[in-house]
C-alpha positions, -999 to 999 in steps of 0.1 A, spaced: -396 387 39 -365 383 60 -345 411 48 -326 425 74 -337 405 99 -310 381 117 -299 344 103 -298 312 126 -263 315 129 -260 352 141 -290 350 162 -267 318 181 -237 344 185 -262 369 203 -291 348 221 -266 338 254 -274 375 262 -305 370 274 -317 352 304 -342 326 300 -383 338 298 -396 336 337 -429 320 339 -436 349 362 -456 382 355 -463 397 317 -450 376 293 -429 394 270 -418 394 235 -394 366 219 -361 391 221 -353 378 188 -383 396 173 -377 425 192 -345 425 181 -352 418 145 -380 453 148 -349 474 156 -326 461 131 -351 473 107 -355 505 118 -319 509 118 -313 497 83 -343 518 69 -340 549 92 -380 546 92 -402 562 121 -408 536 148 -446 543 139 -435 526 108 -426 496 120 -443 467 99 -468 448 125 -448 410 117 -421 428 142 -451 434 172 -468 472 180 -441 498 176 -447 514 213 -435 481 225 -405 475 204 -393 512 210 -403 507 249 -383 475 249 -354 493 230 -352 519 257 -349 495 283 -324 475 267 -299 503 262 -310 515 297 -302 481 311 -266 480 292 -282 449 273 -270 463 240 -235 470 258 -234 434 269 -239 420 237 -215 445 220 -183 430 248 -193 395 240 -190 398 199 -159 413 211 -144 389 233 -151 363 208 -134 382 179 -98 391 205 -104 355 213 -105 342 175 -71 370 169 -98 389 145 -85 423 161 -56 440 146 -34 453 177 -5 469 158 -23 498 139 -55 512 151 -70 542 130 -91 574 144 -112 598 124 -140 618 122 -172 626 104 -203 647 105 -239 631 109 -269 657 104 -301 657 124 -338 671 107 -339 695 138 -376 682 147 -363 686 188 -383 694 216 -381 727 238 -358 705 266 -332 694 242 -336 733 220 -323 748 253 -291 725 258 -286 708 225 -242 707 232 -255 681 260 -269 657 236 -244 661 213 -255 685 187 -247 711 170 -239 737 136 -213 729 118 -204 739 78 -225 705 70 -253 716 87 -266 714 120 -261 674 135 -238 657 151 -203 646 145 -187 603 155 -153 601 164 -139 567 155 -116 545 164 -108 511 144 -79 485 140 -60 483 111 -83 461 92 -112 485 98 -133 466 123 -148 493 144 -137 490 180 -152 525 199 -162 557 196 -177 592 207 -196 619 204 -198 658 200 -214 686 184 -212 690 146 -186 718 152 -165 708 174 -127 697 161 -122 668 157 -85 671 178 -105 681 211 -124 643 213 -91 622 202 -86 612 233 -124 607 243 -126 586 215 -95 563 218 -107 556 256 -139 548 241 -123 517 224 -117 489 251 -114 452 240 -126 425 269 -103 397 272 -108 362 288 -90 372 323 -117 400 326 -95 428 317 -95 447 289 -66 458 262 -70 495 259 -42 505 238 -27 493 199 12 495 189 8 524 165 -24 550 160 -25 565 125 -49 596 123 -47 626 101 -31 661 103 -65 672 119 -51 654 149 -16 665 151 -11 686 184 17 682 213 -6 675 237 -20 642 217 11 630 207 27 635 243 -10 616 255 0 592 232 37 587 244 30 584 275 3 553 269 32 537 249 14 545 215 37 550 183 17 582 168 15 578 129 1 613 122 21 639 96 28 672 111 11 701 90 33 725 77 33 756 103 43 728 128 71 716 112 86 749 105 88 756 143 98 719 153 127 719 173 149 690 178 148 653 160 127 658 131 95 639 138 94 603 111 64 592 99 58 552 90 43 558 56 38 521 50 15 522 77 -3 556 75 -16 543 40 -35 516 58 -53 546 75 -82 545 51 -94 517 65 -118 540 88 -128 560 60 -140 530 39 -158 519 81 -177 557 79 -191 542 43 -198 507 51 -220 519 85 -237 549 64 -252 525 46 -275 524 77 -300 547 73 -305 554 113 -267 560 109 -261 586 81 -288 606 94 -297 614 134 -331 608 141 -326 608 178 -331 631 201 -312 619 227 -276 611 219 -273 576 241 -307 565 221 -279 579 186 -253 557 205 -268 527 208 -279 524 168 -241 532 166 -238 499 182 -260 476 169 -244 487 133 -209 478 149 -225 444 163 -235 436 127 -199 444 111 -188 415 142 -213 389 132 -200 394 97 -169 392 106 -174 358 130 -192 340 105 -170 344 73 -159 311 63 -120 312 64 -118 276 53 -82 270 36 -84 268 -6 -71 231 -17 
């Protein structure tokens, strides 16, 4: 079976990511098998122990894993789906979105990560004890970056974390950092955010909740409503990528092992995005 594994065409968007084999030393594993082993495990949120033997021995695909998201392998293929999709004008640069939502973790956690859990990202919140992704996407919900925190923390303290988080590589070799217009909820409206935001040239489309709007002073503050209802778009993102199973619930007990599942899901949502036939109807 071939479920969830990758097709021709999506493994031809990926495989310029890694080098050629060197007839030197241990050979390794066809990448594209490795790869295929952690797609799985994403999909099906399975223990790595579980991994079914056509993928290889599960201590290898997990060690090869590791050394991939140490080696900012999965970070290189993440830019280069990018690139390709600014290059192809799939990104939506007039209305990015940013939201929040709250992943629980089982617990099972060594004593190392009990004694510090706030540094990989974990935490109690009213949901439960887990971790929460801040995310930012564009206005068609494509996911373009995110962060991290502690179940509990709000979600108004990581804004900014998470809108640095979201930085699209262009051909020249720099990278556009910032959207016309940010629409985000009333969880995020706070002077500080929207003078952050004024200052990077960002129209902030975020209502004021009511205790703030009795004590504005000044100009009234207008929201663009036709473009705050396009805001959902990240919600409907948070369901699409909780479909992944290694997604909706934290496994991990390390939060750059949490990150890097985060993604792979996001490269997925670019190869389906890539390869959509957008032939013209006759």
């Amino acid at each position: 079976s071939r479920r969830y594994q990758l097709t021709d065409a999506q493994w031809g968007l990926i495989e310029p990511q890694f080098p050629s084999r060197s007839l030197i030393g241990r050979p390794t594993r066809e990448p594209r098998q490795v790869l295929d082993g952690i797609l799985w495990i994403l999909h099906t949120g399975a223990p790595w122990r579980d991994l079914p033997e056509r993928f290889g021995p599960w201590n290898s695909v997990y060690n090869t894993f590791r050394r991939w998201q140490d080696a900012g392998r999965i970070d290189a293929i993440l830019e280069a789906l990018q690139l390709k999709l600014n290059e192809e004008g799939l990104i939506d640069f007039d209305l990015w979105c940013l939201d929040g939502s709250n992943v629980r973790h089982p617990k099972m956690l060594p004593e190392r990560v009990k004694k510090h859990p706030v540094n990989q990202a974990l935490g109690r919140s009213r949901g439960g004890f887990g971790s929460k992704i801040h995310l930012v996407t564009d206005g068609n919900g494509l996911p373009l970056g995110f962060c991290l925190s502690p179940g509990q923390s709000a979600e108004i303290r990581y804004a900014t974390s998470a809108l640095a988080m979201a930085r699209i590589p262009t051909s020249s070799g720099r990278y556009r950092t910032r959207p016309a217009h940010l629409a985000a909820d009333k969880a995020y409206s706070s002077r500080a955010f929207r003078a952050e935001l004024r200052r990077r040239r960002i129209k902030a489309v975020i209502p004021q909740r009511r205790d703030q709007q009795r004590h504005h002073k000044g100009r009234p503050l207008v929201l663009d409503k036709a473009r705050y209802r396009r805001r959902n778009v990240v919600e409907r993102c948070f369901g699409w990528l909780k479909k992944f199973r290694r997604f909706s619930t934290r496994y991990e007990k390390l939060a750059g092992s949490f990150a890097a599942f985060i993604k792979l899901a996001f490269c997925l949502r670019y190869l389906r995005e890539l390869l959509v036939d957008r032939k013209p109807a006759f």
